[in-house]
Every structure is written in structure tokens, then in C-alpha cells.
MDAnalysis code that builds the backbone (N, CA, C; Angstrom):
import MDAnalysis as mda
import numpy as np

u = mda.Universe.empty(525, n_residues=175, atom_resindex=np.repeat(np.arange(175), 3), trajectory=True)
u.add_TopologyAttr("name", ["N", "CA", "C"] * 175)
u.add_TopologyAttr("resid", np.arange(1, 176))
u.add_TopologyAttr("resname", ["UNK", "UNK", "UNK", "UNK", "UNK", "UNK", "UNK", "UNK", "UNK", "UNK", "UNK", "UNK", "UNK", "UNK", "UNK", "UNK", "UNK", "UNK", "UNK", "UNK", "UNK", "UNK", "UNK", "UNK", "UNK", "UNK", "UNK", "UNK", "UNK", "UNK", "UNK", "UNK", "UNK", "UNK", "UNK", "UNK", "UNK", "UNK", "UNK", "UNK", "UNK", "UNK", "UNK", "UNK", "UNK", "UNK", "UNK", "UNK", "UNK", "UNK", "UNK", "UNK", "UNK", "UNK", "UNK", "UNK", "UNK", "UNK", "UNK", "UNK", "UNK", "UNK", "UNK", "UNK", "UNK", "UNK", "UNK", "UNK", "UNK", "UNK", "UNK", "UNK", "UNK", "UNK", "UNK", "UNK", "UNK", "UNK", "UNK", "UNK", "UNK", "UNK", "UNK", "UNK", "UNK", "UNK", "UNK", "UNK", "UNK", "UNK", "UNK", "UNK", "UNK", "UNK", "UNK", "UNK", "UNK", "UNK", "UNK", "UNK", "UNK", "UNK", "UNK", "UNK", "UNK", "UNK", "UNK", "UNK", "UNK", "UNK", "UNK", "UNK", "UNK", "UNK", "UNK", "UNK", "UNK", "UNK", "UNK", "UNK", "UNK", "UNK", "UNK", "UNK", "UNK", "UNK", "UNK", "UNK", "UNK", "UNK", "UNK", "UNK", "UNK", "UNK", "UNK", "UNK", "UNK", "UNK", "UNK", "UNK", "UNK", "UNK", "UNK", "UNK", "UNK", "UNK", "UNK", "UNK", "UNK", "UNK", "UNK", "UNK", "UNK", "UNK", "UNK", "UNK", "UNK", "UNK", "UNK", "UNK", "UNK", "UNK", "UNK", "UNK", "UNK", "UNK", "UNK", "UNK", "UNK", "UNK", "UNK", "UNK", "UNK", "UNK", "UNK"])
u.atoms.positions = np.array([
    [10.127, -28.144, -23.604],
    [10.899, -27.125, -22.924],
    [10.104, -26.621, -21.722],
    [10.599, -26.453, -20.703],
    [10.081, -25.941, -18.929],
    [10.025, -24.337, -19.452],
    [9.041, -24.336, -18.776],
    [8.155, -22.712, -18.545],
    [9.199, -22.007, -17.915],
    [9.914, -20.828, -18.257],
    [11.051, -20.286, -17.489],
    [10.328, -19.540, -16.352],
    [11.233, -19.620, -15.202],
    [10.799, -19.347, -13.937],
    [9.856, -18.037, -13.810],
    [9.339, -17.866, -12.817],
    [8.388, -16.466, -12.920],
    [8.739, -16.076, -11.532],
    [8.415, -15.138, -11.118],
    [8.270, -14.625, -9.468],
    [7.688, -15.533, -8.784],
    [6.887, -15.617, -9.262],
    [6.150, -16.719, -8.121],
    [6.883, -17.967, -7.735],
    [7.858, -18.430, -8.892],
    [8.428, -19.433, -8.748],
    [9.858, -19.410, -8.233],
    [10.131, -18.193, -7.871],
    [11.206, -17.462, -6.508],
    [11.031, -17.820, -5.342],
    [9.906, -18.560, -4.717],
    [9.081, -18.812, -3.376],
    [9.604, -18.050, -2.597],
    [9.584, -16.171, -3.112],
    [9.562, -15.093, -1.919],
    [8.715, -14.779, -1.027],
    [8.662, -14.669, -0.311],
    [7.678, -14.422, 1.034],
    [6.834, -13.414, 0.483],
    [7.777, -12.052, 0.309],
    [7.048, -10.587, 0.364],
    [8.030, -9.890, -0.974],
    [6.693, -9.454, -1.882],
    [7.465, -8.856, -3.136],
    [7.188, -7.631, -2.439],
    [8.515, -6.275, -2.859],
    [8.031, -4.687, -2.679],
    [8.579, -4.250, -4.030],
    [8.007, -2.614, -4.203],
    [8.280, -2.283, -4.848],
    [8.077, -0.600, -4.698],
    [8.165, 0.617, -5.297],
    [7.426, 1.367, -4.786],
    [7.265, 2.083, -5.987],
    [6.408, 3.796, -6.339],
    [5.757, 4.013, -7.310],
    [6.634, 4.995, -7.520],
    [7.985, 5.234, -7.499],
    [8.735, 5.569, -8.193],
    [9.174, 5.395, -9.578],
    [8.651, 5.415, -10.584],
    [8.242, 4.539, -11.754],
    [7.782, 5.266, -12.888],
    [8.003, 5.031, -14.327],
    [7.203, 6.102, -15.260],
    [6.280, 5.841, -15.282],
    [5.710, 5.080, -15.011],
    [4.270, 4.647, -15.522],
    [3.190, 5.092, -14.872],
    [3.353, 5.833, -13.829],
    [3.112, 6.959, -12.943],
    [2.349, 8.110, -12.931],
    [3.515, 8.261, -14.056],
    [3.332, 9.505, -14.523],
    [2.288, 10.131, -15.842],
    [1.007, 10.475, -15.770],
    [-0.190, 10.755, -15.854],
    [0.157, 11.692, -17.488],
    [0.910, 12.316, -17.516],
    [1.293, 12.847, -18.855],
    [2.135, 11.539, -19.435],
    [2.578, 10.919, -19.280],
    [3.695, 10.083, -19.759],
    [2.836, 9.292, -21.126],
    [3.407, 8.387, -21.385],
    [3.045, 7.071, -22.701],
    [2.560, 5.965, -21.554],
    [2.829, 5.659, -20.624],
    [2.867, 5.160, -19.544],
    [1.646, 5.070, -18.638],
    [1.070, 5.706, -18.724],
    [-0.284, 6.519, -17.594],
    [-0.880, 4.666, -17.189],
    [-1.411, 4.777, -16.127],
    [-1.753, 3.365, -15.581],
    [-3.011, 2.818, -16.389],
    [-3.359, 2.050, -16.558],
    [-4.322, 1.068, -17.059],
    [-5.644, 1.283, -16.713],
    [-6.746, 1.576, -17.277],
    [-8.243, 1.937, -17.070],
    [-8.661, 0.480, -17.184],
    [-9.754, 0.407, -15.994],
    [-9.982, -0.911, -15.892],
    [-11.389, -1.160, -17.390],
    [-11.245, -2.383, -17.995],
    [-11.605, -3.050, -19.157],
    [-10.822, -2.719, -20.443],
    [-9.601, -2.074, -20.722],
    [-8.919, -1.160, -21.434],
    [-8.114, -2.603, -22.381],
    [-7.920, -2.417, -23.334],
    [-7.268, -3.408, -24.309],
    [-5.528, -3.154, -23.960],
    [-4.687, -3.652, -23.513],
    [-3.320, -3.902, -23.246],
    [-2.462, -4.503, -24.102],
    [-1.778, -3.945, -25.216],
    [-0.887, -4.158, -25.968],
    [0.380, -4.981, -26.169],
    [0.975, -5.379, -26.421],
    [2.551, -6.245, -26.073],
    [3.705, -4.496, -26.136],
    [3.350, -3.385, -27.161],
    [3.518, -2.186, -26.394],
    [3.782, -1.939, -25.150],
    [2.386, -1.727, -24.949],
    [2.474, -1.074, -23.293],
    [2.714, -1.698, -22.537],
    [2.540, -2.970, -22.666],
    [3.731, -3.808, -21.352],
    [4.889, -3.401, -21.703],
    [5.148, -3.581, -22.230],
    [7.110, -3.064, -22.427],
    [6.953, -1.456, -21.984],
    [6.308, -0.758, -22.303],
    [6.600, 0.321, -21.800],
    [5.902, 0.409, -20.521],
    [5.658, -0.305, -19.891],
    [5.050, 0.217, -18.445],
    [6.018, -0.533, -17.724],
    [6.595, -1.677, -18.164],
    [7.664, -2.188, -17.132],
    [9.325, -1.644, -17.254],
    [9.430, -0.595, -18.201],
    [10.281, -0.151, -18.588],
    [11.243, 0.331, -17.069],
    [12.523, 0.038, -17.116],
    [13.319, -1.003, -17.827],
    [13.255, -2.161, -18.009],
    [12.805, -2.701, -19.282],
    [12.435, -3.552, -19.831],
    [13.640, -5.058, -19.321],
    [14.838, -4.533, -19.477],
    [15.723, -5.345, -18.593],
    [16.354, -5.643, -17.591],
    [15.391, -4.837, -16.924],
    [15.575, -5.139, -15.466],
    [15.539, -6.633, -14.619],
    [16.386, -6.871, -13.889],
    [16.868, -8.161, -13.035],
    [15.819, -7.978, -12.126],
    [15.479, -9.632, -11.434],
    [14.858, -9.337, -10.369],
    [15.767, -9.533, -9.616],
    [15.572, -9.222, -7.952],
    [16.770, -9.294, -7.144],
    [15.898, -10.140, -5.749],
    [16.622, -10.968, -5.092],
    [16.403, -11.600, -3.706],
    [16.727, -11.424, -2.757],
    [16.478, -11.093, -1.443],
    [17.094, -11.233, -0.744],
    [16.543, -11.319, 1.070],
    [17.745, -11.852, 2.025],
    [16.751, -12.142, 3.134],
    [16.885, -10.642, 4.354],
    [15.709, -10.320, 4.974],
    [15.809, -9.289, 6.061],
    [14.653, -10.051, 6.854],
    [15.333, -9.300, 8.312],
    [14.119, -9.450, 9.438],
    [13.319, -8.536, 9.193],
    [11.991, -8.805, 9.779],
    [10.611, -7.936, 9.610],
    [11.512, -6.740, 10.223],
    [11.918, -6.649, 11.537],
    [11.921, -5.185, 12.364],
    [12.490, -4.384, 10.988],
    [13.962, -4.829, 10.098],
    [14.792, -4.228, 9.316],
    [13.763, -3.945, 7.933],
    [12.416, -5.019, 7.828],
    [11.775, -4.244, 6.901],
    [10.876, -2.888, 6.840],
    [10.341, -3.157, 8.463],
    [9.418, -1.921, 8.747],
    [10.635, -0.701, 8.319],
    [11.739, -0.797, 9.126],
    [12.410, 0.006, 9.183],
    [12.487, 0.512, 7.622],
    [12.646, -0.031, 6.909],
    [12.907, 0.535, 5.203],
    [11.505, 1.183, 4.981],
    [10.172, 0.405, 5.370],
    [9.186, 1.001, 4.829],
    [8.406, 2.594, 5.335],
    [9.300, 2.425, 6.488],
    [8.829, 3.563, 7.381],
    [9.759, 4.604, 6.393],
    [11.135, 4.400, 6.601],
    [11.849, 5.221, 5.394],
    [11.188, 5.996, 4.092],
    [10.343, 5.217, 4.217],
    [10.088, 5.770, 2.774],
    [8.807, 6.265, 2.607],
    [7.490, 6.606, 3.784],
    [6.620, 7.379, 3.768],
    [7.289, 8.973, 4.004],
    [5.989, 9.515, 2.854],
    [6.491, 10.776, 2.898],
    [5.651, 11.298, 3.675],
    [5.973, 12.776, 3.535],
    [5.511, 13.975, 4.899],
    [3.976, 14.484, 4.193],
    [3.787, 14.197, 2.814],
    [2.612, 14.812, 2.185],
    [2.132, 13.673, 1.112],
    [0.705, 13.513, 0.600],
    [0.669, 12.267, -0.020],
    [1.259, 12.760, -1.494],
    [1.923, 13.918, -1.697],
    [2.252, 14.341, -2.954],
    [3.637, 13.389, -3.608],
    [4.185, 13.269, -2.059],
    [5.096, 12.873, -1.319],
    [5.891, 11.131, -1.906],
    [4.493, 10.514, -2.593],
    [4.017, 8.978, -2.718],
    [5.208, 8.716, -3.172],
    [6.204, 9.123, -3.957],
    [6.978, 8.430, -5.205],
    [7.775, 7.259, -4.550],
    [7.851, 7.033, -3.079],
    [8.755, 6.240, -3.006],
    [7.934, 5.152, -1.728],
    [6.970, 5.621, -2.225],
    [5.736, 4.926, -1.067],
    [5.996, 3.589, -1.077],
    [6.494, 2.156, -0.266],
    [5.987, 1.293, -0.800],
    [5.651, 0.346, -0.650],
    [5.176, -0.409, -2.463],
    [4.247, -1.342, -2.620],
    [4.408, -2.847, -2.287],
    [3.441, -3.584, -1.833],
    [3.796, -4.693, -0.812],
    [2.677, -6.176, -1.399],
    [3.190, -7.498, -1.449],
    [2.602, -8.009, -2.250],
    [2.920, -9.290, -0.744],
    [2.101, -10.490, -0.217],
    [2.476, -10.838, 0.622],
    [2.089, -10.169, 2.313],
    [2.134, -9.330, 2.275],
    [1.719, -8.946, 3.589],
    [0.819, -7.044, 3.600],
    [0.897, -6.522, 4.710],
    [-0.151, -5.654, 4.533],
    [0.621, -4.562, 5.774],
    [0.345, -3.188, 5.269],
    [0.443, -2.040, 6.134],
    [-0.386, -1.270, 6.200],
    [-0.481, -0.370, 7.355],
    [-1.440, 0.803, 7.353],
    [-0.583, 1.977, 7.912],
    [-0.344, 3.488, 7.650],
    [0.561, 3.887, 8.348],
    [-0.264, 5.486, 8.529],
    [0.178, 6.319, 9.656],
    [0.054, 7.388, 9.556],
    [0.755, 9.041, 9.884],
    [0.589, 9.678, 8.735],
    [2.028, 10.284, 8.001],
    [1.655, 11.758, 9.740],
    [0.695, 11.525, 10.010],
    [0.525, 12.778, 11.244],
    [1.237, 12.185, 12.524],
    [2.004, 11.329, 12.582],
    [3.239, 10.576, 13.807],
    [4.382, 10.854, 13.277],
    [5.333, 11.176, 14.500],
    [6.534, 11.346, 13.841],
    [7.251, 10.091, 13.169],
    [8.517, 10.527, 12.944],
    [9.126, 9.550, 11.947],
    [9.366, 8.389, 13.084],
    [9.548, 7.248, 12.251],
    [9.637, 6.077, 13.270],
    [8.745, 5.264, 13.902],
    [7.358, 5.949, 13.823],
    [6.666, 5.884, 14.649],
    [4.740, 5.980, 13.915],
    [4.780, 5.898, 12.299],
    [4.111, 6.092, 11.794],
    [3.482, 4.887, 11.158],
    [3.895, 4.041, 10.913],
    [3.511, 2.324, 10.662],
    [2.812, 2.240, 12.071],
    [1.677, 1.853, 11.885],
    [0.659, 1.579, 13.278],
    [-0.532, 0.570, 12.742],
    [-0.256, -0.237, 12.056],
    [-0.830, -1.838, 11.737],
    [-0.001, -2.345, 10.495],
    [0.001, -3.500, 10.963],
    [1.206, -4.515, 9.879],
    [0.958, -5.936, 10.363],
    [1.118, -6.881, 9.249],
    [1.550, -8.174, 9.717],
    [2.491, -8.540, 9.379],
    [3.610, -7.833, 9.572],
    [4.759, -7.986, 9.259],
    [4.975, -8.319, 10.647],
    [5.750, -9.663, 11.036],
    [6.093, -10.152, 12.359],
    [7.695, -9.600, 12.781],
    [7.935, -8.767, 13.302],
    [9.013, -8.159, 13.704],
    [10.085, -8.827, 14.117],
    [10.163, -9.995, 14.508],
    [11.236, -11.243, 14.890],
    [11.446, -12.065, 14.067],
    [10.888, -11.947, 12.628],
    [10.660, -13.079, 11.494],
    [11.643, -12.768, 10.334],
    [12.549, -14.264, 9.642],
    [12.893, -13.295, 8.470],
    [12.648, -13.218, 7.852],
    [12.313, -12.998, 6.822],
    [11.970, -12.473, 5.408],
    [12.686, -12.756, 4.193],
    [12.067, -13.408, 2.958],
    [12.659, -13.587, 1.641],
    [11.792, -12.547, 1.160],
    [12.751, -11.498, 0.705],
    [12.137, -10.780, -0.227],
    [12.320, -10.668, -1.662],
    [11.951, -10.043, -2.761],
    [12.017, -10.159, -4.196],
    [11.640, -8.554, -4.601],
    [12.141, -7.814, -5.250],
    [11.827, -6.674, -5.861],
    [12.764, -6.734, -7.227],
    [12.650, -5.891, -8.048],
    [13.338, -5.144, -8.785],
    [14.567, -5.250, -8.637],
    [15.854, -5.133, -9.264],
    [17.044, -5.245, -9.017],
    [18.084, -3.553, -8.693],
    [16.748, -2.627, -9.564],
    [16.799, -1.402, -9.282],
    [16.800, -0.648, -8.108],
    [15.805, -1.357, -7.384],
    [15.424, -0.920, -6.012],
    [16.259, -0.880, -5.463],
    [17.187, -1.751, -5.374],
    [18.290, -1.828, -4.055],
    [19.954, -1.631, -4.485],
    [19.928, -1.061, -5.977],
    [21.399, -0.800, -6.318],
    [21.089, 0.541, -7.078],
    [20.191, 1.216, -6.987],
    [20.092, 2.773, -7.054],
    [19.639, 3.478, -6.074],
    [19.563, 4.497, -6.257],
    [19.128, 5.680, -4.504],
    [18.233, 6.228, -5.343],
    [17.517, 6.305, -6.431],
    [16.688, 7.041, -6.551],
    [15.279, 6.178, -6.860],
    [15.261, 5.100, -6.427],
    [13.988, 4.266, -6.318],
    [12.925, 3.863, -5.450],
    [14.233, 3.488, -4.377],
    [13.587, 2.774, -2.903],
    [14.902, 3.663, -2.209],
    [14.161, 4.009, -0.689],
    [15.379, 4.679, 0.188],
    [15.788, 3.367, 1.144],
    [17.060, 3.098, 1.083],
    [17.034, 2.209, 2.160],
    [18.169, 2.311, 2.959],
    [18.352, 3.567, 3.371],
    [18.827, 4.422, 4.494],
    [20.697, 3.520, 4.761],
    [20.378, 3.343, 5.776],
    [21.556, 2.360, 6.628],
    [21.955, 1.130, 5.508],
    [20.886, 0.136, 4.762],
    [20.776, -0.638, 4.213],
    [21.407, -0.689, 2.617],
    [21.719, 0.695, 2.478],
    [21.860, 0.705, 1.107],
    [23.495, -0.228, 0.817],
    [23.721, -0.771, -0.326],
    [25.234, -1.622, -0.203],
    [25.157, -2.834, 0.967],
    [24.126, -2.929, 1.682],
    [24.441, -4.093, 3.087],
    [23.862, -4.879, 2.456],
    [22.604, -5.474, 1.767],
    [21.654, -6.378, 1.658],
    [22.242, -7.285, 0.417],
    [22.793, -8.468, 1.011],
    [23.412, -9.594, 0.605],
    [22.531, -10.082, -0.570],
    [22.248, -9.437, -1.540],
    [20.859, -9.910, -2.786],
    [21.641, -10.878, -3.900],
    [20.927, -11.845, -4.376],
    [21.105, -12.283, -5.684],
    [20.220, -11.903, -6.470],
    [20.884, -11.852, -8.074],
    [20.167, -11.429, -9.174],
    [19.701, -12.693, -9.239],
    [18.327, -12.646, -9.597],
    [17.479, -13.571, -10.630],
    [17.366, -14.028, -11.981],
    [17.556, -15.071, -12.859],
    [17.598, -15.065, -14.065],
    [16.373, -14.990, -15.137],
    [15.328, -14.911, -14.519],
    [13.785, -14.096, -15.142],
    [14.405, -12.156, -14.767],
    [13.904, -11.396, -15.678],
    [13.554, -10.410, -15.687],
    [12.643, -9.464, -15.569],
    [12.318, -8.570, -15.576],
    [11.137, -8.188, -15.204],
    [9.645, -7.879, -16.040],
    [10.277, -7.862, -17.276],
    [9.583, -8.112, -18.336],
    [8.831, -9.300, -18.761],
    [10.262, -10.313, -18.803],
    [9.770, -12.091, -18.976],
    [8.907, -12.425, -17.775],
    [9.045, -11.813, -16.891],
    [7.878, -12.584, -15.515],
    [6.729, -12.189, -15.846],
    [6.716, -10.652, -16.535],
    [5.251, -10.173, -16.637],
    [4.538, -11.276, -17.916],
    [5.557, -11.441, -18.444],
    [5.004, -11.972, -20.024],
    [4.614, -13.871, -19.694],
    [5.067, -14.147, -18.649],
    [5.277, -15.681, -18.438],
    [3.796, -15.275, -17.302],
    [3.130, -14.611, -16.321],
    [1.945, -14.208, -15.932],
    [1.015, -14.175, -16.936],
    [1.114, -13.469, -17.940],
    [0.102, -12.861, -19.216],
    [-0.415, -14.202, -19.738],
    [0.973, -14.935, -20.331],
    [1.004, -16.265, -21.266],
    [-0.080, -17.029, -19.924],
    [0.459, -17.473, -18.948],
    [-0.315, -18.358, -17.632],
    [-1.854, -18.193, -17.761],
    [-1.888, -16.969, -17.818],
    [-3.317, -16.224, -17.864],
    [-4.202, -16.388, -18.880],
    [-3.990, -16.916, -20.252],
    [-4.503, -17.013, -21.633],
    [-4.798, -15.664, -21.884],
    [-3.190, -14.658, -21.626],
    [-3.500, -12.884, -22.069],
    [-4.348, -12.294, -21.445],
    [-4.663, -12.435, -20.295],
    [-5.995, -12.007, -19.327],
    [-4.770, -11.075, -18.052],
    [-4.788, -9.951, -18.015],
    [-3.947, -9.462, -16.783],
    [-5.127, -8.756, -16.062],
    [-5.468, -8.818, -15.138],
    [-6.378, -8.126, -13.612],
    [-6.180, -8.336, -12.748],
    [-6.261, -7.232, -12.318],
    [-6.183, -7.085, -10.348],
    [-6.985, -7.025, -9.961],
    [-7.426, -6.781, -8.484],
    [-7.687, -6.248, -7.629],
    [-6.864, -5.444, -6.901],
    [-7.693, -4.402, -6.462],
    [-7.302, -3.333, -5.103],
    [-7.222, -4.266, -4.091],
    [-6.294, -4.574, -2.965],
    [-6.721, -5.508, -2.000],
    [-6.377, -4.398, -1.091],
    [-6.297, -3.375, -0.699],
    [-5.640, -2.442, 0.450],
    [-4.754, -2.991, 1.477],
    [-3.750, -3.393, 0.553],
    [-2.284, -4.059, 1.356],
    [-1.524, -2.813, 1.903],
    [-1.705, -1.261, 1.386],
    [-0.856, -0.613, 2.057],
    [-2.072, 0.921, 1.878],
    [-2.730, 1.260, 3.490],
    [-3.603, 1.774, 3.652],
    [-2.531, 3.433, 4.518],
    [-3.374, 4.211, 4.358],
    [-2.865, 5.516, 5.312],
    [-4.457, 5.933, 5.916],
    [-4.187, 6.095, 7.068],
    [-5.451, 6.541, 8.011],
    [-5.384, 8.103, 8.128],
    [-6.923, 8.519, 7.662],
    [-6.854, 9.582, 6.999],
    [-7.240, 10.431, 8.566],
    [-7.176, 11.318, 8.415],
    [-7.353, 12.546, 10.074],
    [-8.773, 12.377, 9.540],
])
């Protein structure tokens, strides 16, 4: 039997996502992962919660992505919940420019299009990702991995080994 598909095997350009999310949240069951910390088949389910969540596809030009990502810096870093997260390419932005005008390094190529991949949440709720003008326009297909099974088809890949790195894909320049 074939390894069921994973994200990676979406060949999306640029995954987003943003930290609108329980897992966030520092009182929660949820609280983020201390690095060397033992990781449960639990707390994956509860950190990717909704556990059945779709992934979703779809294509935009860079200019129409800045445009979403600019959307969604806030005015204070308290602000973060809808900050977002970028897998594929890299931002730096700063929240002391007005709106529009606050993304000031990217390699996001502004004439280019874009396959993107997020969450299926992101782009058919308003309380996840803001995507202003965009909301209802973005021609997406659902994915038949979920968001759970991708994490678990990573884990399995991994021989149960999940780590990151910090790579500072999405930086704010501090005054």
C-alpha cells in the first residue's frame, strides 16, 4: 500500500498559516512544545486540533500575497493572532509604517504566481486568516490528506522524531 500523500507531496510553493490557533494559548492543554520534551500521539491531536481539518490549495500572484500578509500585521505585537506564518519563502515587516507599506523585505517575487497550501480553515472562516477583498474569491481545492494525517505521515517519515528549527522566515524590525 502507497504512503498517503503528505504536504510536501502537494508540490506547493509556499505553505501559510497564522497563530490564530489554540495551541497558542499558554493556559490552554495546548501550550507549545519545550524543546527536548516527550510528544504524545495526545498532544498531536490536540495541538493540531481541528483534528479534521482539510488542507486547501490554491493559486495567487505574489503582489495578491503580500497584499493578504500585510492584512494581517497587527498595530501591537499583542496584536500576533493573525500574524502570518510562512514556510517556502521569507518576510520582514515593520508595524511603525503605515498600512500598506509595512512589509519592507520579502522574497516573495511580486509578478510570480504562487501555489499555495494552508489549512482549509484559513480561507473559509474570518476568524483565522484576514483576507480582506479575497475572502470567497480564491478558487481553492480541498486536499484529501488532512491535517492531522500529514502531521502523522511527517512523524511516521521521521522514525517519531518531530524538530524544528527557528529559521526567521517572518522577522519584525524592532525601533
Amino acid at each position: 500500500m502507497a504512503e498517503p500523500p503528505t504536504w510536501e507531496a502537494t508540490a506547493e510553493t509556499i505553505a501559510i498559516c497564522t497563530k490564530g490557533h489554540f495551541r497558542y494559548k499558554a493556559e490552554s492543554r495546548g501550550a507549545a512544545v519545550k524543546a527536548g520534551q516527550t510528544v504524545y500521539v495526545v498532544d498531536l491531536i490536540n495541538w493540531l486540533r481541528p483534528s479534521d481539518s482539510s488542507l486547501a490549495t490554491f493559486k495567487l500572484n505574489g503582489s495578491d500575497l503580500l497584499t493578504i500578509i500585510e492584512a494581517n500585521l497587527g498595530d501591537k505585537p499583542q496584536d500576533e493572532r493573525f500574524l502570518v506564518q510562512v514556510s517556502g519563502c521569507r518576510y520582514r515587516f515593520d508595524r511603525r509604517r503605515p498600512a500598506g507599506k509595512r512589509i519592507v523585505e520579502t522574497d516573495i517575487d511580486a509578478a510570480r504566481e504562487y501555489q499555495i497550501a494552508c489549512n482549509s480553515s484559513d480561507i473559509t472562516r474570518t476568524d483565522t486568516l484576514r483576507l480582506g477583498g479575497y475572502y470567497e474569491k480564491l478558487n481553492h481545492e480541498l486536499l484529501e490528506p488532512n491535517l492531522l494525517s500529514t502531521a502523522w505521515c511527517f512523524a511516521h517519515r521521521n522514525a517519531g522524531r518531530i524538530s524544528a528549527k527557528h529559521e526567521g522566515r517572518v522577522a519584525e524590525i524592532q525601533p
